[in-house]
N, C-alpha and C positions, 0 to 999 in steps of 0.2 A: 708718644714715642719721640726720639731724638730727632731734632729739624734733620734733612738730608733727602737726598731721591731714592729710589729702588731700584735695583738690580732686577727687571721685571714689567712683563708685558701681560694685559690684558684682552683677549679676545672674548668676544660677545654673541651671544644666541639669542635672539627674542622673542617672543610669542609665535602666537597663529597668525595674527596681520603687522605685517611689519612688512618695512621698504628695505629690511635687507641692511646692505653696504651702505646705502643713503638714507637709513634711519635718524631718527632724533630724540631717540629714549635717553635718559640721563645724561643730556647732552655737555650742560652745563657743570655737570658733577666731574662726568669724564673732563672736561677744559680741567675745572679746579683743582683735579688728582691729578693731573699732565704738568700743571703749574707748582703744587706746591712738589708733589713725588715723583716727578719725572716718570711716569707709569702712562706706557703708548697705547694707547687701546684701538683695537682692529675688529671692526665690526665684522661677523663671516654674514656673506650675501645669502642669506636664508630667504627663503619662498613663503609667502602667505597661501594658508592652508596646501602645504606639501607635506608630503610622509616624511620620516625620521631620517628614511635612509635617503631620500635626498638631501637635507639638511643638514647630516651628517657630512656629505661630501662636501658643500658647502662650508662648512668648520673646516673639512681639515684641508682647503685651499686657503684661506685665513692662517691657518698653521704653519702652512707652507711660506709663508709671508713670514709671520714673524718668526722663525728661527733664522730667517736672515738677519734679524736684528741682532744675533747672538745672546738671547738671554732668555731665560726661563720665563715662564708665560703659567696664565691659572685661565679655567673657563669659568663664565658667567654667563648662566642660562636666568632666562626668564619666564616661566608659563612651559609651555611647551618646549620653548630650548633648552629647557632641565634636561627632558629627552632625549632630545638631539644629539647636545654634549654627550650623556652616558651611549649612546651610540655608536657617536664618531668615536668615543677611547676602545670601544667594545671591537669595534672595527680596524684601529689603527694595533691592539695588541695581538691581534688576530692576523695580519697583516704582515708585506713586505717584510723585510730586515730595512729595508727605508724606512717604511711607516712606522715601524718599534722605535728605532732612533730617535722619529722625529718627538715622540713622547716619551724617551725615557732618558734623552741625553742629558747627561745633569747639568750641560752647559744652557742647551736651551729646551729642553722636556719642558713635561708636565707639571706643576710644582702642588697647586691646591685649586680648589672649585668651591663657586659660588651660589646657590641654589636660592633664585625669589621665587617666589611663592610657586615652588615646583607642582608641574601635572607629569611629573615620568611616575605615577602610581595612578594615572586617570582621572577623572573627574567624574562625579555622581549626575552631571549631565546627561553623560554617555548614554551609561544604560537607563535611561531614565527617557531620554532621547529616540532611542532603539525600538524599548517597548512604545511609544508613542506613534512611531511609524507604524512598526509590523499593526497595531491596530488599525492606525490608518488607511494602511494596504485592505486590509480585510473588510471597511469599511466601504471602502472604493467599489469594491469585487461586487459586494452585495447589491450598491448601487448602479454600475453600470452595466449588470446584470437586468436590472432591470429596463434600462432604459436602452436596451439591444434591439426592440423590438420598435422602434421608435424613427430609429435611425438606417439608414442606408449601408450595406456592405461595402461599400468602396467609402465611406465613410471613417467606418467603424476601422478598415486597413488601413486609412490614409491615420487616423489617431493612433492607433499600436504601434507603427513606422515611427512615428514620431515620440510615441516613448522612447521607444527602443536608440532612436539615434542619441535623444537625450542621455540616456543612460552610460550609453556606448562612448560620450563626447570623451574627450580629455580633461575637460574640466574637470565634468563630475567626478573623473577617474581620481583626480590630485582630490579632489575635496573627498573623494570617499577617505584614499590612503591617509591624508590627515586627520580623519574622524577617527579615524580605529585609535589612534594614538590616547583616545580618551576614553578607552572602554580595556577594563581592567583586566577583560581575559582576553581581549589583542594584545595586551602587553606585559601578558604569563610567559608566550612564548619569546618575549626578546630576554627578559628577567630569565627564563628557563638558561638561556644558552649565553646569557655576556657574560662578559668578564672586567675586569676593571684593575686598576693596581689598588697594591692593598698599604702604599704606605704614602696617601696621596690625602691629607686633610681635607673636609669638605663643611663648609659652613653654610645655613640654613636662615632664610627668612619666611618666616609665615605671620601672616595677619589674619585677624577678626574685626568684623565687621560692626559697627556699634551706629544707633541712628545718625550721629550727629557725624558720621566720618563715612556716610555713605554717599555716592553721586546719585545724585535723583533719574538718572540715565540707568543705575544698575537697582532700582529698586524693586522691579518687577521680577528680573535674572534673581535677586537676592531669597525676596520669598519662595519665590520658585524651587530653590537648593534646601531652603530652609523644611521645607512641607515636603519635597521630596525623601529626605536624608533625615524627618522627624530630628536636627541636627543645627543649631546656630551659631557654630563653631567654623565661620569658612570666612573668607573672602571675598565671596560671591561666586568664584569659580573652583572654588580647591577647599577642603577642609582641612582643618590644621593636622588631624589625624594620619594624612595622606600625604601632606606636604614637605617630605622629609627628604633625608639624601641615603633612603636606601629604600629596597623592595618592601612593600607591606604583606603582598597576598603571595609571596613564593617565599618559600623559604629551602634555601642550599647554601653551599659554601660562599659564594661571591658574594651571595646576601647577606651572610654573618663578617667578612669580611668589611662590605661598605658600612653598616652598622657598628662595627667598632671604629672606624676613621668617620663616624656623622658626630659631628662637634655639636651640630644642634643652633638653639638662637632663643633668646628672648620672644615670644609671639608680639608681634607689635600691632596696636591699636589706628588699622588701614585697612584699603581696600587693595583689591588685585590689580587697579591703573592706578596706584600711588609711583610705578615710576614713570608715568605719561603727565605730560603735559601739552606742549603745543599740537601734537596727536588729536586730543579729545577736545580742542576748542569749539570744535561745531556742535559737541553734543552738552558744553558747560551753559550749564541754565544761571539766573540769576539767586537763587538760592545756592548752588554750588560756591558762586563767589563769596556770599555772605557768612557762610561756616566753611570758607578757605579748601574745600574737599581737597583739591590739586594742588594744592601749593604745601605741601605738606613736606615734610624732609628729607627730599631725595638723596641726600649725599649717606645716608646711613645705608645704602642697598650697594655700595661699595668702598668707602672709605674706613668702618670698620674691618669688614674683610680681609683689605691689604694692611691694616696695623697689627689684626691680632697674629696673621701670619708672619709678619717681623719681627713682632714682640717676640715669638717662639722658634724663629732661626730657619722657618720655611722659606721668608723670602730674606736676601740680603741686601742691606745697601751698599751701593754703588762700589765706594770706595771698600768694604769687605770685599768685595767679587773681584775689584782690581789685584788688593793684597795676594789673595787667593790664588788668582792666575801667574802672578809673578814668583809667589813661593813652587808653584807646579812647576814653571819652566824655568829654574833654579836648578830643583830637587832632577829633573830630566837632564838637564847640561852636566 
């Protein structure tokens, strides 16, 4: 594209463990697209393992932020913030005549969306996960069934108590509502009832996993998907099948909708922390360094993104958007 800056802000969603506002995913990418394209980016303070719809709310305080910058803004989810994002839009058109504004003003709306290696169609973890419990459970039953007769009544109540608080905590609460988000018929009913705008571009990264591009940290998780899903088309967390910017397992109007604005992507030859780095140094082994796992090209899970939507008139540079505003308040005087 032509040197120049954009007319154009970035906010960001992250995965399931993330610090939020004080993240440091693509940290050095986001500098380089601040530097060369004037492109501000505003992390939303997202929760490690929280539900959508907290995270959701989280986004669109971030939102609230950058429309004061006056300029049209795209989300970029990653992992689970794929979710998030279709969420929070699901929410804010659903929403206020504030919250509509804040996404459809053409001055500072919504403009396009960035989808890495999307989980808002689930992960084969889930239910794979799920069934490994409930067995679990029943395994349990049969065991401490037997060994009832062993133990003391004030015992046996002082352990049930103790599930039960466990169960009952807050934690486990958040970490339940963030699990559902990865089981595909927890998230028929969000696909059931969102909505979304239907003239809003959305571009797509997915990766496959290949020996020599995998962290010796997700090799276990890797098989794992792999022997689950009879399927070695994933990135350790997401299969490319799934990893799209529209519903797979519902199909309605909204669905057919997002599927004609999913632009799609090259599948590129990565893992699902290709855009982590200083994140995963406790778990970088010495063969990681040797075939470079991490160091791989992070600028590509945003700075195509923002080109190909310039290229096409979704975003404008700077000086367009000046012209732009001075030809309005001309045409009004």
């Amino acid at each position: 594209n032509e040197p120049g800056h954009y007319n154009f802000t970035i906010i960001t969603a992250m995965g399931v463990i993330t610090e939020g506002s004080k993240g440091l995913e693509l940290q050095k990418s986001i500098e380089r697209l601040e530097k060369e394209r004037g492109v501000v980016t505003i992390r939303a303070d997202t929760g490690t393992a929280r539900s959508i719809d907290y995270n959701a709310s989280r986004i669109e305080e971030a939102v609230e932020t950058a429309t004061q910058l006056k300029r049209p803004y795209g989300l970029v989810g990653y992992s689970q913030g794929c979710a998030n994002g279709f969420n929070f839009e699901s929410r804010m058109i659903s929403g206020t005549p504030d919250q509509q504004s804040a996404i459809t003003s053409p001055e500072s709306g919504l403009v396009c969306r960035q989808l890495l290696f999307s989980a808002a169609n689930g992960s084969m973890h889930g239910p794979a996960f799920n069934a490994k419990v409930h067995q679990l459970i029943t395994m349990c039953e049969d065991f401490f069934k037997y060994q009832q007769g062993y133990f003391s009544r004030a015992f046996i109540s002082s352990t049930l108590e103790l599930v039960d608080n466990t169960l009952d905590s807050a934690a486990f609460q958040k970490f339940h509502g963030c699990a559902k988000c990865f089981l595909p018929d927890a998230l028929r009913g969000f696909w059931r009832e969102a909505q979304h705008l239907p003239h809003i571009p959305t571009c797509v990264l997915r990766g496959v996993l290949e020996d020599h591009t995998t962290p010796e940290s997700l090799e276990m998780v890797c098989n794992l998907l792999t022997k689950q899903s009879s399927s070695p088309l994933h990135d350790s967390q997401v299969h490319v099948y799934d990893a799209v910017g529209h519903p797979v397992y519902v199909k309605n109007r909204n669905g057919r909708i997002l599927k004609n604005i999913d632009m799609g992507g090259a599948i590129q030859r990565t893992h699902h922390w290709s855009p982590l780095s200083e994140e995963v140094e406790f778990v970088r082994t010495s063969r990681d360094v040797q075939h470079a796992v991490f160091d791989c090209a992070k600028d590509r899970h945003i700075f195509p993104f923002c080109d190909v939507n310039a290229r096409f008139g979704v975003i404008h540079y700077k000086s367009e958007a000046n012209k732009n505003g001075d030809n309005s308040k001309s045409d009004s005087s």
